[in-house]
N, C-alpha and C positions, 0 to 999 in steps of 0.2 A: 597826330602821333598815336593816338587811341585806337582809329583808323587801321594804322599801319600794325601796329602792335596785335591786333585782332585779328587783321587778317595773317599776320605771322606764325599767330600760334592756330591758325585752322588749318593753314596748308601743313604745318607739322603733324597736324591730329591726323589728315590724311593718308600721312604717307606711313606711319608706323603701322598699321596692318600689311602691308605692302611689302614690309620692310620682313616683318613677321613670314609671312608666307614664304616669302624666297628662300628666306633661313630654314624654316620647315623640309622647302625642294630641295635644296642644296646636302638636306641630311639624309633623306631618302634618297637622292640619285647620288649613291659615291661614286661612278661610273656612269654610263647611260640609261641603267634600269635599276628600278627599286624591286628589291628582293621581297617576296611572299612565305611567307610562315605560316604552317596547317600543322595541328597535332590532331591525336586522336587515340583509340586503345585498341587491342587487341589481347580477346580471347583464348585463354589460356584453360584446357577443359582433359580428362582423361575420366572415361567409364571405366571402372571394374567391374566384369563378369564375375559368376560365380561358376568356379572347376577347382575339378583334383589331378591330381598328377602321380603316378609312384614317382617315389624319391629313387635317385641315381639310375632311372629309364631313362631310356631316348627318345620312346613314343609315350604321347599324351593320350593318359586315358580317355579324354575327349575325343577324340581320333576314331576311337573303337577300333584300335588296331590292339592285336592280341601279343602278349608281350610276357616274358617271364617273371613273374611274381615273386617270385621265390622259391624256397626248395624246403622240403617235410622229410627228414633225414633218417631210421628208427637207428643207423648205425650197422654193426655183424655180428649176429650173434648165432648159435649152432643149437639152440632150442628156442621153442615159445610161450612155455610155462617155468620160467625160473620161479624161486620160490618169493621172490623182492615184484613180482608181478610180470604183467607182459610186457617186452619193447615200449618206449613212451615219446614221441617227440612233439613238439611243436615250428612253426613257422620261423624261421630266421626274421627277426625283427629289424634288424639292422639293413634286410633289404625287403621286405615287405611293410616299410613303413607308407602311406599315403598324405596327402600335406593336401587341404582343400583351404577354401576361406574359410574366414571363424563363422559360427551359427550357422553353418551348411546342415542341411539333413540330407543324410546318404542311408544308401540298401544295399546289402552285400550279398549276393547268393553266391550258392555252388553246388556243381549238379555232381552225379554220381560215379564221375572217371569213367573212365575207359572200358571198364571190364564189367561197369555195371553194379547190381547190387538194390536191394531191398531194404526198407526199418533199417536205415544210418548203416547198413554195413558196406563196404565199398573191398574192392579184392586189388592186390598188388599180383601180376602176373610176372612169372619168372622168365626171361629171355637166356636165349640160346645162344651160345659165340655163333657168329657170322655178320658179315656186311649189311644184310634187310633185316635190320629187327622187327621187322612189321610179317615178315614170310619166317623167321627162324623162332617163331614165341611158341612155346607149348600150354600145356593145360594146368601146370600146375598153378598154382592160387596159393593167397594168403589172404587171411580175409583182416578188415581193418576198421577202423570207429574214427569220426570225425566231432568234434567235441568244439564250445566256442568259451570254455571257462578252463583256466587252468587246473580245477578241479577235476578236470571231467566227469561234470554230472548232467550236461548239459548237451544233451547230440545236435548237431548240427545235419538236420536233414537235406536234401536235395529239393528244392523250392521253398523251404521255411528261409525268410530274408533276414540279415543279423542288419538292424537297424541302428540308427541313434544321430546324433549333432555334433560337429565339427566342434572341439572348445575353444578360447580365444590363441592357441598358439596352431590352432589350424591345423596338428598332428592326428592321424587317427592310426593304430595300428591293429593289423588284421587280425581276429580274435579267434586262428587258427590251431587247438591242439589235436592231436591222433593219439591213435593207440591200439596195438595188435589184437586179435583176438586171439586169447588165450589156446591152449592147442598144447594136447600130451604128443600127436606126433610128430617124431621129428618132420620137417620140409626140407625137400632135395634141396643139393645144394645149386646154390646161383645169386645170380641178381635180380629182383623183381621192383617192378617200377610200374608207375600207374600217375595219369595227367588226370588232373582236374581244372576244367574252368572257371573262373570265377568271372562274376558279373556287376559292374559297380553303377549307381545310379546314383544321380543328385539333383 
């Protein structure tokens, strides 16, 4: 009986790992194949450059594509010695504003127009009705001051750069005022216009 008893509980002892494994198979093949599971990660990355842009252009000053800045307006007036001073404008802000990253340091220049000019004086030329503004322009001049404080005390010459560093909302606006040169006589009448380019660097 001991015998038997013994050998009863051995063949039992053999067969429960047996018994085990199948159970294991049975859970991994719910079909005819046991399904594989892999994970892993993926890199999630984005560089910022650093550039400036005018605000409400369509070309990016990175480009180096030349683009309108803005307009320096003095208005119409029929002398250029009133007694309150001479003509006075500055740069439309509202579209020569520039937007870089914060802590950018940029250099602004601008050279002398169109017409030329010496010691910060720069000349607005009067054009002539006709189709070729470039064939119908005559001699007459207006001479004019480029200034980078609202005070103007402060001339903005043609290769002196107006410098400085982007602050944290990234804004810079262009530190453009004008101003006529005074003048007892009158100037014929017309329109006079004059381009200057400006140059941005960062």
């Amino acid at each position: 009986m001991k015998l038997t008893s013994m050998r009863t509980r051995l063949i039992s002892s053999r067969r429960k790992p047996v018994a085990s494994a199948l159970a294991g198979l049975a859970l991994c093949l719910p079909g005819l194949a046991c399904a594989q599971v892999a994970s892993g990660t993926v890199d999630v990355a984005l560089r910022v450059e650093r550039g400036c842009f005018v605000v409400e252009q369509v070309e990016d000053a990175a480009a180096h594509q030349e683009t309108e800045w803005g307009r320096v307006d003095f208005g119409a007036h029929a002398r250029l010695d009133a007694p309150g001073g001479s003509p006075a404008a500055q740069l439309d802000a509202a579209v020569a504003r520039l937007e870089c990253n914060p802590d950018t340091a940029y250099r602004l220049e601008v050279d002398d127009g169109l017409h030329g000019g010496a010691g910060g004086v720069r000349y607005l030329r009067r054009e002539r009705a006709g189709t070729n503004a470039d064939a119908n322009t005559d001699a007459a001049t207006i001479a004019y001051r480029l200034y980078t404080d609202a005070a103007r005390r402060t001339p903005w010459l043609a290769g002196t750069p107006v410098s400085g560093v982007t602050p944290a909302d990234g804004r810079v606006y262009l530190p453009m005022y004008a101003q006529i040169v005074q003048s007892a006589t009158p100037p014929p009448v017309g329109r006079y216009r004059d381009t200057l380019h400006l140059t941005l660097t960062w």
